[in-house]
C-alpha positions in Angstrom: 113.7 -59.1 49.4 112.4 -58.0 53.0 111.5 -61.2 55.3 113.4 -61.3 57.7 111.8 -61.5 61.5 108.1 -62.3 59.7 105.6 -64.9 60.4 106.9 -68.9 59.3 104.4 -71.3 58.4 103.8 -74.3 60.3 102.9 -76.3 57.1 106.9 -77.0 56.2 107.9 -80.6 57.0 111.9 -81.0 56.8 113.0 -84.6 55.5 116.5 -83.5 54.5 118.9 -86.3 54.7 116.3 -88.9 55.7 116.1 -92.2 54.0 113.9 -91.8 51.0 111.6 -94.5 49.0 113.3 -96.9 46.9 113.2 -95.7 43.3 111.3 -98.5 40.8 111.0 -98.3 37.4 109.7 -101.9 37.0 106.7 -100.8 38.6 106.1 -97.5 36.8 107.0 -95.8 39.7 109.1 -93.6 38.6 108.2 -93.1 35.3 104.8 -91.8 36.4 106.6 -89.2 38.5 108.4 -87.6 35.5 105.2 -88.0 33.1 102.7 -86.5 35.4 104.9 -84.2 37.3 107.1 -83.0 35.2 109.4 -80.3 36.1 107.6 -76.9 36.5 111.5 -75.2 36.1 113.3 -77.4 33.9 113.7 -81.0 35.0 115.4 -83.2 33.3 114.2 -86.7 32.5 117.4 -88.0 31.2 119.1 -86.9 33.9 116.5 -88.4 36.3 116.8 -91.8 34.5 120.4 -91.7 35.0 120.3 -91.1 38.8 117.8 -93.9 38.8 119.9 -96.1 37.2 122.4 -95.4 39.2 120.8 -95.6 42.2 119.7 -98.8 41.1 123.4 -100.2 40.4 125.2 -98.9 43.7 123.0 -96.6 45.9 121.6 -98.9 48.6 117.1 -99.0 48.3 115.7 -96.0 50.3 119.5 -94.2 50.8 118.9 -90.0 49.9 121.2 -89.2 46.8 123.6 -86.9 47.8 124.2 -84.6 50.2 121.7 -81.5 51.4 122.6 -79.1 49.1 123.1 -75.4 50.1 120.5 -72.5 48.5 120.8 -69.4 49.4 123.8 -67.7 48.9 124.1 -67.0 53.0 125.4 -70.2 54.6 123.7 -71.5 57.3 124.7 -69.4 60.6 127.9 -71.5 63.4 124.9 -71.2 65.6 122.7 -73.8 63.4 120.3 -71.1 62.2 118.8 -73.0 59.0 118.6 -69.9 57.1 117.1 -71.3 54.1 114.3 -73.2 55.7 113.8 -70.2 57.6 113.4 -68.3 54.0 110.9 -70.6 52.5 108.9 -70.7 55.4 108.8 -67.4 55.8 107.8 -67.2 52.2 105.1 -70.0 52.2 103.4 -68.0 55.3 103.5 -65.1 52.7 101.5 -66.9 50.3 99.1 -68.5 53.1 98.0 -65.0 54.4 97.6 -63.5 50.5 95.8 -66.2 49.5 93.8 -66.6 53.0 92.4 -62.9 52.2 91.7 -63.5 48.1 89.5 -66.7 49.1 87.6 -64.7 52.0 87.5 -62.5 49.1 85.1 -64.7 47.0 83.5 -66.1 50.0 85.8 -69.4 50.1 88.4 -70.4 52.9 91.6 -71.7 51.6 92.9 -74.6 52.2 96.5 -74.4 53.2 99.7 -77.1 51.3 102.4 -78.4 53.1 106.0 -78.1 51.6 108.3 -81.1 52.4 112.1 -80.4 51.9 114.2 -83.2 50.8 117.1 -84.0 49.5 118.0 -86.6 46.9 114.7 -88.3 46.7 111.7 -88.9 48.7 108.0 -90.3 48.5 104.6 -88.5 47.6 101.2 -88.9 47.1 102.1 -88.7 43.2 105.2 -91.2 43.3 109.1 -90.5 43.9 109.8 -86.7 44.5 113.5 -86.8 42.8 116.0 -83.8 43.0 116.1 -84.6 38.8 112.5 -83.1 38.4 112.7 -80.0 40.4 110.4 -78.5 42.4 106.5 -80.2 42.1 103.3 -79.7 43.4 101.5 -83.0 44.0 97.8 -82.2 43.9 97.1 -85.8 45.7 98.5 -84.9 48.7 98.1 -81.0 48.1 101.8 -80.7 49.0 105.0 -78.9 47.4 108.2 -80.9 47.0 111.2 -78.9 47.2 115.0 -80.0 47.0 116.8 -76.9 48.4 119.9 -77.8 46.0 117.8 -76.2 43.3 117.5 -73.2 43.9 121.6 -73.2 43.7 121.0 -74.9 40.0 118.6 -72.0 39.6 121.6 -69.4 40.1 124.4 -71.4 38.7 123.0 -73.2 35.8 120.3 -70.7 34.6 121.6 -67.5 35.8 119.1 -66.3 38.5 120.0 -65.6 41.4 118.7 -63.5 44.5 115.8 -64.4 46.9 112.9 -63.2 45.5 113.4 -65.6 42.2 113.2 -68.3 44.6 110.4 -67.0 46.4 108.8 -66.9 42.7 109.2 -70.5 42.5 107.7 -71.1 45.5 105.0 -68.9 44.4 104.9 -70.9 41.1 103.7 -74.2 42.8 101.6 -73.2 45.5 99.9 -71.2 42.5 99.0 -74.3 41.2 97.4 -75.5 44.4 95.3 -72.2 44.2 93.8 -73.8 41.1 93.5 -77.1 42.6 91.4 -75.3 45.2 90.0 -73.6 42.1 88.5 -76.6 40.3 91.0 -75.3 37.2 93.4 -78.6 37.4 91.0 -81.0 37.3 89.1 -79.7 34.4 92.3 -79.7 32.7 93.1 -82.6 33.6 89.9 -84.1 32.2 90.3 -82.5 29.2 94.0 -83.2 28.4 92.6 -87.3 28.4 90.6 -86.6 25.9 92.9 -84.8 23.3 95.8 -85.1 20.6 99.0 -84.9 22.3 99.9 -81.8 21.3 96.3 -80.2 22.3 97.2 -81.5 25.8 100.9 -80.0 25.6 99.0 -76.7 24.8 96.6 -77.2 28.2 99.7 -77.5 30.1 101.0 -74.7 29.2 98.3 -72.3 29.3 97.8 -74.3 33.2 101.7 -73.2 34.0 101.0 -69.7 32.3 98.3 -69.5 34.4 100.6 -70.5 37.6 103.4 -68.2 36.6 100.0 -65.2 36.6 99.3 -66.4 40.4 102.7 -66.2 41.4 102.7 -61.9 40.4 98.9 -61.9 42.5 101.2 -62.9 44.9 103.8 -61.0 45.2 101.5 -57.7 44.0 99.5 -58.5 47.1 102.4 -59.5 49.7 103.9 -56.3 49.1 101.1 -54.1 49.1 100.4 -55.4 53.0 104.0 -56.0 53.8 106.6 -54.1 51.7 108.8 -57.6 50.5 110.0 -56.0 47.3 113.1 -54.4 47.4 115.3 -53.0 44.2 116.3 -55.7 41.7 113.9 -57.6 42.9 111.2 -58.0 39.8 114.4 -58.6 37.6 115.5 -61.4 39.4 112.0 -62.8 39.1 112.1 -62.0 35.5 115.4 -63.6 34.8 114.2 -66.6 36.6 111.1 -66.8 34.7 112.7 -65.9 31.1 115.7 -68.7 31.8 113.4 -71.5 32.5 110.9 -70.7 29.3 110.8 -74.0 27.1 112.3 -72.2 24.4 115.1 -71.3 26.0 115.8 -74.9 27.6 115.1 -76.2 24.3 117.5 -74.3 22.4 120.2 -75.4 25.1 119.6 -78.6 25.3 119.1 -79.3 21.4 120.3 -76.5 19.7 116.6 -75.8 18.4 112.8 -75.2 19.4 110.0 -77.8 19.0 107.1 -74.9 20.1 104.4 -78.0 19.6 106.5 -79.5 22.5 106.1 -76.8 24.8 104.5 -77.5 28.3 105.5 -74.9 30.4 105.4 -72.0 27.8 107.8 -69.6 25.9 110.0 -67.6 28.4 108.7 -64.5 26.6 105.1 -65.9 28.0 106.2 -66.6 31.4 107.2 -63.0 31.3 104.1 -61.9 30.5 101.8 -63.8 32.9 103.9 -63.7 35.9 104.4 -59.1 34.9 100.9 -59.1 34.6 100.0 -60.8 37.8 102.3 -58.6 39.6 101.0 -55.5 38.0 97.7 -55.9 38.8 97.0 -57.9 41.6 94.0 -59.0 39.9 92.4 -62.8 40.1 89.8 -62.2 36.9 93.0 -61.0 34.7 94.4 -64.2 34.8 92.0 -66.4 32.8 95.0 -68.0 30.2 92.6 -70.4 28.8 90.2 -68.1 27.2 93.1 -65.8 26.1 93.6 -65.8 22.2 97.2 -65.0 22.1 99.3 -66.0 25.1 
C-alpha cells in the first residue's frame, strides 16, 4: 500500500501506556461495553471477562494491561519514528479527504472522528475501550478506539496480514461514523429496541455489511485521487474480511454455526459488500437494508 510521505490527520490522540479507567463490572460498566460495542473484528467476550477478572484480582485500578503491542510488521525506527501511528494517521487523513469530497457531494460537510490509541484499556464516551473487544467506534463521542496490538492478532491469529487490511479496519469503523453522520445508526438503533432478538441480530448485520460497503467507497475513491493500492493489496483486504466473518469465528470457536446469531455477517457477505464498494465507488449501491439477499 502507497502512504508513505502523505498527509497525517490531526484527529489521532495517542494514550498508549497511560493509566486507563478502572474496569467495573458491579456497575455495568463493563458489561455495557461488550453488549453495545461489541467487536466489529472478532472480540471476544469471554476473553474480556477474564482480563477483567483479572484485573480485578491483581492489576492495580486504572493500571494499562500489558504492554504497547507492536503492529506492523516494520518495527518502530532507532530514531523513535512511530511508524505505526504514522500509518494510521496517514490512513485516517485518507478517509477524512474521501469522505470530505462525498459529503460536499450531497451538499453536507463532514464531520471529522478522532481515533485514540491505547493500549490495555482505556475510557470512552460508551464505557471501557478494552484490548478484548477490538477495534470500536463510539458514536457518543464520534471517536474510534484502536489497540495497535490488534492488528498483530489480525495477522497472527486470523491470517491477514499486510497494510492495507489494516487500513480496511480503519475504514471499517470510520464507516460507521459515515452513517452516524448519515442518520443510518440511529434509526437502527431505534428499531433494534423494538424487535425479537434475532430481528435485531439481523439489523446489526446488515449495519456492519453496510460498514464493510463504506470501507470499498473508500478505498475505490482514495485510490482513484491518490494511487494507495498496490499488488496484493485487495487480497489482503479480502482475507481480512473473509477471516473475521461470523461464520468463520463461529466454526472456530464452537466447532459449528448459529447463522441466527450472526451480528457482523457471513464472511462470504463481508466479501461481497466491502468488493462491491470498492468496485464501484458508489454511495447509492450500498443500501444493505433494502437488499433482499445479502
Amino acid at each position: 500500500m502507497q502512504w508513505q510521505g502523505q498527509r497525517e490527520s490531526e484527529n489521532v490522540e495517542d494514550r498508549r501506556g497511560m493509566p486507563g479507567p478502572p474496569i467495573l463490572i458491579g456497575g455495568g460498566l463493563g458489561t455495557v461495553a461488550i453488549i453495545i460495542l461489541v467487536a466489529l473484528l472478532g472480540g471476544d467476550p469471554i476473553a474480556f471477562l477474564q482480563q477483567v477478572q483479572n484485573a480485578q484480582q491483581g492489576q492495580p485500578p486504572g493500571q494499562p494491561v500489558g504492554p504497547p503491542q507492536p503492529g506492523l510488521d516494520e518495527p518502530d525506527r532507532p530514531d523513535g519514528h512511530d511508524v505505526l501511528k504514522e500509518f494510521v494517521s496517514v490512513v485516517l487523513a485518507d478517509t477524512e479527504d474521501v469522505w470530505d469530497d462525498v459529503f460536499r457531494e450531497m451538499g453536507r460537510t463532514y464531520r471529522k472522528p478522532r481515533l485514540v490509541l491505547y493500549s490495555g484499556h482505556t475510557g470512552s464516551g460508551c464505557g471501557v475501550a478494552d484490548s478484548a473487544i477490538g477495534p470500536f467506534y463510539c458514536p457518543v463521542d464520534e471517536t474510534v478506539y484502536l489497540d495497535l496490538g490488534f492488528f498483530a492478532e489480525l495477522r497472527d491469529r486470523f491470517g491477514a496480514p499486510g497494510e492495507f487490511a489494516q487500513a480496511y479496519v480503519i475504514a471499517h469503523e470510520v464507516g460507521h461514523h459515515v452513517q452516524k453522520l448519515l442518520g443510518t445508526m440511529e434509526k437502527v438503533d431505534a428499531r433494534r429496541r423494538l424487535v425479537s432478538k434475532t430481528e435485531s441480530n439481523h439489523l446489526s448485520v446488515r449495519l456492519e455489511l453496510q460498514a464493510d460497503f463504506l470501507a470499498g467507497v473508500w478505498a475505490n475513491r482514495a485510490d482513484r485521487s491518490k494511487h494507495i493500492i498496490e499488488g496484493g493489496d485487495v487480497e489482503a483486504a479480502l482475507r481480512a474480511a473473509a477471516a473475521i466473518g461470523d461464520d468463520r469465528l463461529q466454526r472456530q470457536a464452537r466447532g459449528f454455526v448459529v447463522p441466527d446469531s450472526f451480528t457482523h455477517g457471513s464472511s462470504a457477505q463481508r466479501i461481497h459488500w466491502f468488493r462491491l464498494g470498492l468496485e464501484t465507488g458508489d454511495l447509492k449501491r450500498g443500501d444493505t437494508f433494502s437488499a433482499g439477499g445479502l
